[in-house]
C-alpha positions as CSV (number, residue, x, y, z in Angstrom):
1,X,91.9,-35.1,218.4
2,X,92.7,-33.2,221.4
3,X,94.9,-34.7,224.4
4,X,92.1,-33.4,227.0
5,X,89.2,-35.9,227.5
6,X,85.6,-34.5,225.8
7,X,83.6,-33.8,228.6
8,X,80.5,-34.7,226.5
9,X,79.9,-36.2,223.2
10,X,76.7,-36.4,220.5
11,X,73.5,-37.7,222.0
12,X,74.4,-35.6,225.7
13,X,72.0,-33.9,227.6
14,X,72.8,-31.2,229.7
15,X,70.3,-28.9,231.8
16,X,71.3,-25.0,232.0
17,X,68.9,-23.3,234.8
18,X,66.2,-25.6,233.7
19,X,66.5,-25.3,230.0
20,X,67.3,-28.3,228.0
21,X,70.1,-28.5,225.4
22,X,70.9,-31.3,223.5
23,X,74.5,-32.1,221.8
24,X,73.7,-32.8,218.1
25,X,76.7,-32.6,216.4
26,X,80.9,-32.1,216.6
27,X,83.3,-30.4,214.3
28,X,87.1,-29.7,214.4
29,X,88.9,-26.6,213.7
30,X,92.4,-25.8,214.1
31,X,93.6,-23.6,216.8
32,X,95.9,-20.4,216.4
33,X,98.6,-22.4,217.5
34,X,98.0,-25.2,215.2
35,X,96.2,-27.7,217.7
36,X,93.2,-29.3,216.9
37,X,89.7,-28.7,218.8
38,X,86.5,-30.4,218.8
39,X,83.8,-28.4,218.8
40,X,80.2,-29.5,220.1
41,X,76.7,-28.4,218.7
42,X,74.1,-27.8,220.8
43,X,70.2,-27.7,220.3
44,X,68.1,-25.5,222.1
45,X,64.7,-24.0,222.2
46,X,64.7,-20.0,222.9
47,X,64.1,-19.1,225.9
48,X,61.7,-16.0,224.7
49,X,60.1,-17.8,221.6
50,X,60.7,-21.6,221.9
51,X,61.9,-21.9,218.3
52,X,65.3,-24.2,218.5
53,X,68.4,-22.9,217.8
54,X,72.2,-24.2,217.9
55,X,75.3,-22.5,219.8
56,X,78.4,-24.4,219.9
57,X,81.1,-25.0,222.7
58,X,84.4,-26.9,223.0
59,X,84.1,-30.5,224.0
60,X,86.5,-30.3,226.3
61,X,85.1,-27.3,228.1
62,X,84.2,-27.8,231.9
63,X,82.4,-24.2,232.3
64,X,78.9,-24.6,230.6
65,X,77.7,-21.4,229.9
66,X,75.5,-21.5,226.7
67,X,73.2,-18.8,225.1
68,X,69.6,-18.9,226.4
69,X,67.6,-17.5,223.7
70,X,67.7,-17.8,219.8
71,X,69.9,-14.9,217.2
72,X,66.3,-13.0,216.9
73,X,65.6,-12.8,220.4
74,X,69.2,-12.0,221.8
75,X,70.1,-10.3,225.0
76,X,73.6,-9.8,226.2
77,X,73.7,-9.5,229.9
78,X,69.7,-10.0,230.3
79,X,68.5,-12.8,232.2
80,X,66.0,-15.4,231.7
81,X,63.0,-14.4,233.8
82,X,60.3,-17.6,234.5
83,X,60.5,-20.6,233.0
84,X,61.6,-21.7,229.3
85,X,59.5,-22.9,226.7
C-alpha cells in the first residue's frame, strides 16, 4: 500500500461539472521507482453519447480531473457544452 491516505475508495461518488462518476474498482501497480500505487476505477457515462465508460486515477490524487466523454467520442482540449446525459 501507499504511505499517503486514499482520498477515495470503491463505492465513492464524486461529481465533475455536473457529471457523475462512480469509483468501481482499485488495482496496484508498481511505480518506476519501485513504490506501490493504488489505482482507482471510475464509471462514467459520456458526456456526447451517454454510453458508460471507465478512466482510472490514483487513489491518492487530490486534483480530480477525469475524462468527460467515452474512447469513441474523445476530445482533447474540447469542452463539455450543456448538460451530460
Amino acid at each position: 500500500m501507499t504511505d499517503r491516505p486514499m482520498l477515495f475508495d470503491i463505492g465513492a461518488v464524486h461529481d465533475f461539472h455536473g457529471q457523475t462518476y462512480t469509483a468501481t474498482g482499485r488495482f496496484e501497480r508498481a511505480r518506476r521507482d519501485g513504490t506501490i500505487a493504488t489505482i482507482l476505477i471510475w464509471r462514467s457515462p459520456c458526456a456526447t453519447c451517454g454510453v458508460p465508460f471507465t478512466v482510472t486515477t490514483p487513489a491518492t490524487s487530490s486534483k480530480f480531473q477525469p475524462n468527460r466523454r467515452c474512447q469513441k467520442h474523445k476530445r482533447p482540449g474540447q469542452r463539455v457544452k450543456g448538460a451530460t446525459k
